[in-house]
C-alpha positions as CSV (number, residue, x, y, z in Angstrom):
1,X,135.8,-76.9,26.5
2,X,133.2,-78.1,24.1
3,X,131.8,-74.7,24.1
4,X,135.0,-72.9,23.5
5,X,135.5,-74.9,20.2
6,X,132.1,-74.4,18.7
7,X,132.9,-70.5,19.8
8,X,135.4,-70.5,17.0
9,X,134.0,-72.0,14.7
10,X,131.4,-69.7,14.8
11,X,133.8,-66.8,15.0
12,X,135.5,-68.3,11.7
13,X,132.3,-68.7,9.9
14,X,131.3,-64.7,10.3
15,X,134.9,-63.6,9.4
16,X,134.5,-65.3,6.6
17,X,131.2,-64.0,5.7
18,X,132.6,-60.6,6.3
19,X,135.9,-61.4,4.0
20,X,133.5,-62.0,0.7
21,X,131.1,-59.0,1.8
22,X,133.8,-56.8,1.5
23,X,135.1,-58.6,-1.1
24,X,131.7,-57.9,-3.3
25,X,131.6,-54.2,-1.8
26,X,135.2,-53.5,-3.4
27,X,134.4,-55.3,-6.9
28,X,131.4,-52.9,-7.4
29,X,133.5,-49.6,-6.4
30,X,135.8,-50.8,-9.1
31,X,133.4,-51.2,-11.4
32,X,130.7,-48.8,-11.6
33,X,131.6,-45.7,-9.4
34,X,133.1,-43.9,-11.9
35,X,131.2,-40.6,-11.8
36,X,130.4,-38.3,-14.6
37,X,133.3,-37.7,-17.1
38,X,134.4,-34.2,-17.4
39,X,133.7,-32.1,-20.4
40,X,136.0,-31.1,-22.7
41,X,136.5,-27.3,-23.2
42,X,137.6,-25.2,-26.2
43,X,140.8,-23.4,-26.0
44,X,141.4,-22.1,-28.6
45,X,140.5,-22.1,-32.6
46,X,142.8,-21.6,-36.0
47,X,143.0,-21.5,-39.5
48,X,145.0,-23.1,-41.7
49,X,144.6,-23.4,-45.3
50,X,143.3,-26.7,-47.0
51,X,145.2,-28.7,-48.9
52,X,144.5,-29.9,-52.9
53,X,141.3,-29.0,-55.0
54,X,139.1,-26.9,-54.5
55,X,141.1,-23.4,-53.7
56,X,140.0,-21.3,-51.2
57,X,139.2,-23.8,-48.7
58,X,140.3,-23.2,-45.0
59,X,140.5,-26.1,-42.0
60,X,139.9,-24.9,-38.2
61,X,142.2,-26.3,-36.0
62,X,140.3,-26.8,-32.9
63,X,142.3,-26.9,-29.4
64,X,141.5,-28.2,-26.4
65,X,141.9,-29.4,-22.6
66,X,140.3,-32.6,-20.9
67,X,140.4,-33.9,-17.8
68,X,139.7,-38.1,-18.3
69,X,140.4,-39.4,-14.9
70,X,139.7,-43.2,-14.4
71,X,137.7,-43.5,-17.4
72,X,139.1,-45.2,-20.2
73,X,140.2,-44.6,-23.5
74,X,137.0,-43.2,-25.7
75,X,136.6,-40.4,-28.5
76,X,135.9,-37.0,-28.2
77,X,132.9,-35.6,-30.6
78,X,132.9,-32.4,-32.2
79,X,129.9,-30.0,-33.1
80,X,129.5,-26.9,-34.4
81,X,126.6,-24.9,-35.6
82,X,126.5,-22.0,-38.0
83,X,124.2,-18.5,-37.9
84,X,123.6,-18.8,-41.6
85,X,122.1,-22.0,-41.2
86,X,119.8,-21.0,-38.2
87,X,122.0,-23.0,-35.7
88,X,121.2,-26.1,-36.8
89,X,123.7,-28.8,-34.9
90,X,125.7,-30.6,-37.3
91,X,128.2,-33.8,-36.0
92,X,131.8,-32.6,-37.2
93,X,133.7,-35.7,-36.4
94,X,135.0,-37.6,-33.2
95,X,139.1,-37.7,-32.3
96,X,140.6,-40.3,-29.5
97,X,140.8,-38.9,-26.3
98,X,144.1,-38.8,-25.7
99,X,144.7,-36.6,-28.6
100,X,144.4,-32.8,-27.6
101,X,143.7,-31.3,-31.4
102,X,140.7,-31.8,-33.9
103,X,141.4,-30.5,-37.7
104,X,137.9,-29.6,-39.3
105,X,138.6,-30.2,-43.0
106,X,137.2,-27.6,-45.1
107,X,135.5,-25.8,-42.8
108,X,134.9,-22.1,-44.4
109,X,135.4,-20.9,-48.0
110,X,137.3,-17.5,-48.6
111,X,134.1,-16.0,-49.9
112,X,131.8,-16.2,-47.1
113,X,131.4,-14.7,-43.3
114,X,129.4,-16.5,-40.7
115,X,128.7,-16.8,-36.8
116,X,129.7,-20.1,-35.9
117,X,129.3,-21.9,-32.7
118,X,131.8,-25.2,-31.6
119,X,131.2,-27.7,-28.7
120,X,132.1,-31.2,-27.1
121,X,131.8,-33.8,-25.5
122,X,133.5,-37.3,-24.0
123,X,132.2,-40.6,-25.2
124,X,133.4,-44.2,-24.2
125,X,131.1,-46.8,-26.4
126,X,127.0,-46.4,-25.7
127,X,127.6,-46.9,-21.8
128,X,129.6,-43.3,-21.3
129,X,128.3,-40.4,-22.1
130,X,130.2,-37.2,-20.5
131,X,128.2,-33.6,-21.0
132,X,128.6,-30.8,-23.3
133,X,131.0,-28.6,-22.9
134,X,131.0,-24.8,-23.0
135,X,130.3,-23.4,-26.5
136,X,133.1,-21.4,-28.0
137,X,131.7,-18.7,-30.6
138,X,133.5,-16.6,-33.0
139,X,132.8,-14.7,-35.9
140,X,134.5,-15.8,-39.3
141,X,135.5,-13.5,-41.4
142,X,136.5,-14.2,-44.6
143,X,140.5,-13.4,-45.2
C-alpha cells in the first residue's frame, strides 16, 4: 500500500511540472510569435488642390490596403522620392494604422513635371518594423 501512495505522489508532482511547462510554452507564443507584419501597398494616388496661401499648390491623396493581423495598433510611414532630385528618399509623414488614407500636403506646384516614386511601411514603436512595400511610380504632370 505504501508503495501505491508514494506512486501518486509522484504522479502529482510530474503533472504538475507539466501544467507550468505548458503554462510557460503558451505565455511565449502569446508574446513573441508574431511574425513579420505585412507591408502596406499603394492603391491608388490623387490630386487635390491645396488649401490657403501659396496658389498653385496641389496635395496627393495617397490610398492604400494593409493587412495588420495580431499586431497592434502602430503608424504607417510614407516615402517618396523624386527624379529631379536624383531619387533621393525623403520621410513624408506617418498616419495610424487603422486609417486607410495619407494626404501629402503640398506636394507638387502647377509649374513643374517630375517622376516621382511613393512607398511604405508598418511600424509599431522601435520593436516592429514591417518591410517596404512595392513602390508605386507615376509621372506628374503639371495641370
Amino acid at each position: 500500500m505504501a508503495k501505491l501512495l508514494h506512486a501518486k505522489r509522484a504522479s502529482r508532482r510530474f503533472s504538475d511540472v507539466v501544467r507550468t511547462w505548458l503554462a510557460l510554452r503558451q505565455q511565449r507564443r502569446r508574446r513573441g510569435g508574431l511574425g513579420t507584419p505585412a507591408s502596406p501597398v499603394i492603391t491608388a494616388l490623387n490630386l487635390t488642390e491645396s488649401a490657403g496661401e501659396p496658389l498653385y499648390w496641389f496635395d496627393v491623396l495617397v490610398d492604400f490596403t494593409f493587412e495588420q493581423g495580431r499586431f497592434p495598433d502602430g503608424t504607417i510611414e510614407l516615402y517618396w522620392s523624386r527624379g529631379s532630385q536624383g531619387w533621393v528618399e525623403n520621410y513624408v509623414g506617418a498616419v495610424a494604422s487603422t486609417t486607410r488614407q495619407f494626404r501629402h500636403v503640398r506636394a507638387f506646384s502647377d509649374f513643374e513635371n517630375d517622376d516621382v516614386r511613393y512607398w511604405m511601411r508598418y511600424r509599431c514603436g522601435a520593436d516592429i518594423v514591417g518591410p517596404f512595400g512595392p513602390v508605386y511610380q507615376w509621372y506628374y504632370c503639371a495641370p
